[in-house]
N, C-alpha and C positions, 0 to 999 in steps of 0.2 A: 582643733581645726583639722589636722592629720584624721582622726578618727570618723569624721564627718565627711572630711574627703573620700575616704576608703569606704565606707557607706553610700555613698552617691555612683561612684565608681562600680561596684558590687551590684547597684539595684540595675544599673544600667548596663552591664556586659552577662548580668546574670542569664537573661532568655537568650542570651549569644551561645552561651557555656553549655545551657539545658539543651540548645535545637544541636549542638555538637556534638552532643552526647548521646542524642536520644539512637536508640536501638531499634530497626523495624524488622517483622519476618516475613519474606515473601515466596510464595508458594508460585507456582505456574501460573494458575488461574487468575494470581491475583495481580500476577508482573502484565498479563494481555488484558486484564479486565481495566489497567492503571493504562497503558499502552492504549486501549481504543480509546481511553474518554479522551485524552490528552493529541488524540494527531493533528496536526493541523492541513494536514489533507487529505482527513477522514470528514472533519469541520468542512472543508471546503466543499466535497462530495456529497457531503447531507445536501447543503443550499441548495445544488445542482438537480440532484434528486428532487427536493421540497417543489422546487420551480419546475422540473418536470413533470410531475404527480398533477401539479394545480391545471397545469395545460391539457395534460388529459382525462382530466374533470371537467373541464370547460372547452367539449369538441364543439357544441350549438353554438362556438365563438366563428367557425367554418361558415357559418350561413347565415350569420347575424347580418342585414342590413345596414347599409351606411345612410347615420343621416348626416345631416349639415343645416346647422343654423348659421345664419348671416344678415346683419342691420349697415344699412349705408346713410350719411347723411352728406348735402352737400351744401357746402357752408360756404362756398365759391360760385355760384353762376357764372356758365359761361358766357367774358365781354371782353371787349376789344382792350387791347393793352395801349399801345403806340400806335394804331390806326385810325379812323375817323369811326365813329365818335370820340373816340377815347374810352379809357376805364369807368365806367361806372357800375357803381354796385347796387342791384337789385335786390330789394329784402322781399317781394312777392315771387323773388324767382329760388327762394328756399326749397328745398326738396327731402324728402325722407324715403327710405325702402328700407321693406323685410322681406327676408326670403326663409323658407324649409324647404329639405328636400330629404326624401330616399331614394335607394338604390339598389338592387338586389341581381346578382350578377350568379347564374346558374350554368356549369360545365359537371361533366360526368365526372370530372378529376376533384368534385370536393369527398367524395369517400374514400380516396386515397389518400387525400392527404389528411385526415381524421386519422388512417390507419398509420401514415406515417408518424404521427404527433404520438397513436398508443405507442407505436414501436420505441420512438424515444426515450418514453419512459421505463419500459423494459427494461433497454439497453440500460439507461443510467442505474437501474436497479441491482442489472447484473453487474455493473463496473462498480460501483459503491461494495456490494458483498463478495464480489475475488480481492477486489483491494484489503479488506477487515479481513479475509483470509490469509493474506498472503505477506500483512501486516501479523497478524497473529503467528505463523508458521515463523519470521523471523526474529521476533522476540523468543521464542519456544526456544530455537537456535542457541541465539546469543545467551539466555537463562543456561542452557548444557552443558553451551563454554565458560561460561563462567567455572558452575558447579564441578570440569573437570579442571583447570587451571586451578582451585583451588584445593580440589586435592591433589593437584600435582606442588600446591606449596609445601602443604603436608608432609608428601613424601621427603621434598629438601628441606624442611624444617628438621625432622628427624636426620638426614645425612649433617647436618650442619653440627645437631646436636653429640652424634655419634663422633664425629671428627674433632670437636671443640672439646669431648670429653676423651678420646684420645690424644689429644693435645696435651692437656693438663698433667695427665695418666707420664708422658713423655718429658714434661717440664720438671717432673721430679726425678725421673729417673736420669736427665741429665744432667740435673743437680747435684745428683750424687754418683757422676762418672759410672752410670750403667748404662748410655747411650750414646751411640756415636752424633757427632755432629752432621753427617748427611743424614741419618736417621731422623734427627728434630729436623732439619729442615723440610724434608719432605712432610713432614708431619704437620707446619706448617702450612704451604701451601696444598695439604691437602684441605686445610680451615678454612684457609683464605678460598679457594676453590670451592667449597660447597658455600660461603658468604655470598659470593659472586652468583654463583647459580643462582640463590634464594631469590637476592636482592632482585636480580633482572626479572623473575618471573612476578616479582610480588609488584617492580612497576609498572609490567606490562597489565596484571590482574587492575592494579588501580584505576589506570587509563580507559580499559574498556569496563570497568565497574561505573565510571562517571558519563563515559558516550549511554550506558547500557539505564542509569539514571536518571540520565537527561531526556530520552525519549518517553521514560514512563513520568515526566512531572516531580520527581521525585530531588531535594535539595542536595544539590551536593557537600557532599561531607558528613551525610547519614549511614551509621553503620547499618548496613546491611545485611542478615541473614539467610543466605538464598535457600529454601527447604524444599525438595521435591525434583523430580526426573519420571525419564520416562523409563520402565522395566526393557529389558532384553530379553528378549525370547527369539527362536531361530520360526522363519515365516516358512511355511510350503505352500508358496504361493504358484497358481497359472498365469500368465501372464495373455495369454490368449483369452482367457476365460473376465480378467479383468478388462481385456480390452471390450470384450462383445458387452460386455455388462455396466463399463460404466465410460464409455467414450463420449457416445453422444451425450453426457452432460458435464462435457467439461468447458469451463468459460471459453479457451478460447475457439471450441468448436460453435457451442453455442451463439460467440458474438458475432464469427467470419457466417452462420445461417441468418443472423438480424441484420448480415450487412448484404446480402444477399435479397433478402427482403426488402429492406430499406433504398435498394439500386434497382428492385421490379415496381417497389411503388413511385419511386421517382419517372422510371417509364414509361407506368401508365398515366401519369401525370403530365409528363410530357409530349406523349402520343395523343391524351385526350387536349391537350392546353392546344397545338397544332392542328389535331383531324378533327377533332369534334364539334357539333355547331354548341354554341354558349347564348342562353337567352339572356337579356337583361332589362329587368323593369327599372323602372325609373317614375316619381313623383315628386311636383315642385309646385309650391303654394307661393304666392307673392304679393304684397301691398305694397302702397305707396301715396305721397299727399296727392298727386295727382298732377293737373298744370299751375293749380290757383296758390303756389306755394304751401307755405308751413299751415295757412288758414285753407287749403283746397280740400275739395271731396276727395275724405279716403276712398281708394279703390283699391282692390284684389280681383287677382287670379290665378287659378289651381289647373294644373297641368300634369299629363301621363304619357307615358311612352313605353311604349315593348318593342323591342330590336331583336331580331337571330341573329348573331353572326355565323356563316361560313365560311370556314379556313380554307382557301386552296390550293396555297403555295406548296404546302406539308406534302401532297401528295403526287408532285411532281419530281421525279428523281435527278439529285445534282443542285436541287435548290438550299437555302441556308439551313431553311428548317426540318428538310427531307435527310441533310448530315445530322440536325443536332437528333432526330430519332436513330441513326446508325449509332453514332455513338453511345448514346445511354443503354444500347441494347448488348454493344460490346465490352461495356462495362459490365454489366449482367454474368456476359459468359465467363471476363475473365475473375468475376469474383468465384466464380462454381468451380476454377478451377486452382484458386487460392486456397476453397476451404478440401481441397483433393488434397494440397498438399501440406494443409494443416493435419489433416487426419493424420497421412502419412509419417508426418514430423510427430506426432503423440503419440502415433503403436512405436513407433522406434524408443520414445523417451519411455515411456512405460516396461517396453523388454529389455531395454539398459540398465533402468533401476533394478526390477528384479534382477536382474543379471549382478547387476551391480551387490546387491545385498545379499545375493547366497555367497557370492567370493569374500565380501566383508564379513559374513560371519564364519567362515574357514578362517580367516586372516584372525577375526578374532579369538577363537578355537586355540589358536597356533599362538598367538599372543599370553592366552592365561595359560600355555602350558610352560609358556619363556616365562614368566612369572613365579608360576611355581618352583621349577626346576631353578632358576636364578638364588632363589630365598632358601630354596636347601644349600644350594652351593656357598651361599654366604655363609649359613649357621656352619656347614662342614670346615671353611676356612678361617673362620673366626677361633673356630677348636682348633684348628692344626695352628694360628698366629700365634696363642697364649699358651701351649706347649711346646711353642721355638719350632716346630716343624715349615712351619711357612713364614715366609717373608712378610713384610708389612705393604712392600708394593701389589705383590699377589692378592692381598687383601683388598687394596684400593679398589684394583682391576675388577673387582668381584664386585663388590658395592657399586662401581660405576656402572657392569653391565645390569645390577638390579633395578638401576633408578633409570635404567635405559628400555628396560622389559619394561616396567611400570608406566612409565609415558609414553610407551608406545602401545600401550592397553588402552592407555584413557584415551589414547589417538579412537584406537580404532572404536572403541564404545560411541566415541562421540560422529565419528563417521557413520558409524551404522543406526545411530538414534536418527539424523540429518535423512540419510537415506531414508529412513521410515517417514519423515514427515513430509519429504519432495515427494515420494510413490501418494501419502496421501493427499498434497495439493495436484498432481496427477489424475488421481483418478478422481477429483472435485469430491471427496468425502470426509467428512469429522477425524482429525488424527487420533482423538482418541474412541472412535466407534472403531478404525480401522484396527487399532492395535489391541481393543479389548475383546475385538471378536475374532480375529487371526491370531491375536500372541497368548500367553497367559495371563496380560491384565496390562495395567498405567494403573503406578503410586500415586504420580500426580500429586496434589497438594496433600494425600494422603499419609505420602510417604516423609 
């Protein structure tokens, strides 16, 4: 029974055990390619898009005709209720009607508004691919952070190790009365101090390994192996030269011009719906039993009408419709002077990034040289600890300003990788055209 139990038991936690186990490797390409299928308001922005696209496939929907069919029957003839004669119900006073009609309603304002329905679609085109953009650029991000957070465990794994193996080194020697007692204690919490270190960084790595899982679809509790980055190279970039060259196509210059657009055809829509005369044709076919009730001669008749209207309120100044033309016109100006200050807001963002990225790669510069200079000072005190010449605290001090160079490297790598990918959601171009044609390359899922 036991043996059968543990068999039943096994068959049934076993796919638990394997999907816990199992190992995935993920490359850049593969954490954004996991990331777009899985957004769900990228899913949202397809619809939008699908349902835009259809509308502007179907503009002869602008001047299609309305008909209307319509059948009456009266099952009631009209007779006195409480008055003299009284109610009575006549079955030759039965009646039936049909009726058809069309209608066809023509103003100069249906080619704007055709042009407004393209712009739509545009629009949703461009908002769907900045979003997959700018969806992509912060998956990119958060893959970087990771990949330096964990080599920043690296780094404390080996402090923890070095200290845990000084520790031990120390536990004999105090065993055998060659160490003073504040000596092992410090020794100690120098262990317990890089434990601490470790721990904190490996829950913080965990926490955002599962937010960073959950967006790509990905099950939590999958080990993960993150492979690939983007190379460092120092840019000489113009910032003038990137503005003249790639401003005008950045979304949100492009979307403050479609809204711009979209607030001139709504003008002329509204100027023509107000000033403009509007022809309307009209045709109506109708039957019916006739007088002789449900058994009378069917009769019809078919009927036409053309109407102009002219508007002449619109062109009187101070009238309702002569403001609602002020307005839409004021709208107009003040979008042109939105997208003025759009511009102005994207040359500034553009010469701060560069700005930004020549300082961060000084800073970086200045970083690996605290790096290196840190890692001889350690090898030189570690010589002078184990020939009694230096203290063991001296020692610490030395190791802590390494692991302090060290994290303040992958700081700044990770600053300046970021910086590279914000300059290229800036200037609306491929981050990695950007970087394989200004730096000397992206590893990418190569690396």
């Amino acid at each position: 029974m036991n043996r059968k139990r543990l068999l039943f038991l096994a068959l049934v936690f076993l796919p638990f055990l394997a999907s816990a186990a199992e190992t995935i490797t993920l490359t850049l390409d593969d954490a954004v390619r996991l990331a777009l299928d899985n957004s769900i308001n990228l899913k949202k922005g397809a619809i939008d898009l699908a349902q835009a696209e259809y509308s502007a496939s179907k503009l002869w929907s602008e001047i299609f005709p309305g008909f209307s069919l319509s059948a009456g029957f009266t099952f009631l003839p009209a007779t006195p209720l409480i008055t003299d004669p009284g109610f009575q119900y006549r079955d030759n006073a039965l009646s039936y009607s049909l009726s058809f009609g069309l209608s066809l309603q023509l103003n100069p304002s249906i080619y704007s508004s055709m042009k407004r329905i393209e712009l739509a679609y545009r629009a949703q085109l461009l908002s769907y691919e900045n979003a997959s953009k700018q969806l992509e650029i912060q998956v990119i991000k958060r893959f970087l952070n990771l990949v330096a957070m964990n080599a920043n465990i690296s780094y404390l794994q080996g402090n923890l190790d070095l200290a845990l193996q000084k520790m031990n080194n120390d536990r004999v020697a105090r065993a055998n009365g060659l160490l003073s007692e504040l000596a092992w204690l410090n020794s100690q919490l120098s262990a317990e101090t890089a434990r601490y270190n470790l721990l904190t960084v490996q829950n913080s790595y965990k926490n955002t390994l599962g937010e960073f899982l959950a967006i790509l679809g990905i099950a939590d509790g999958t080990n993960v192996i993150l492979n690939g980055t983007i190379e460092i190279a120092k840019l000489n970039l113009d910032p003038e030269k990137l503005i003249l060259e790639h401003l005008p196509k950045r979304p949100d210059i492009v979307a403050q011009r479609q809204t711009i657009e979209r607030l001139e055809l709504g003008k002329n829509i509204t100027t023509n719906n107000l000033r403009s005369p509007s022809l309307t044709l009209s045709t109506q076919w109708r039957g019916s039993s006739g007088a002789g009730g449900l058994s009378g001669t069917f009769t019809d008749s078919v009927s036409g009408s053309l109407s102009l209207n002219i508007p002449i309120d619109s062109w009187i100044p101070g009238t309702k419709q002569n403001q609602n033309i002020r307005t839409v016109n004021a709208e107009v100006e003040k979008a042109k002077l939105d997208l003025q200050n759009t511009e102005t807001q994207a040359k500034t963002q553009i010469r701060s990034l560069v700005s930004n990225l020549n300082s961060t790669w000084e800073s970086l510069e200045i970083a690996r040289l605290r790096v290196s200079v840190a890692e001889r000072t350690v090898d030189a005190t570690t010589i002078g600890f184990r020939s009694g010449t230096v203290e063991f605290r001296e020692l610490e001090d030395r190791r802590s300003d390494l692991s302090n160079a060290r994290q303040r490297l992958l700081q700044e790598e990770l600053t300046y990788q970021s910086l590279l990918l914000d300059l290229a959601a800036a200037l609306n171009v491929e981050w990695k055209s950007l970087i394989g044609q200004l730096a000397s390359g992206i590893s990418g899922s190569q690396k």
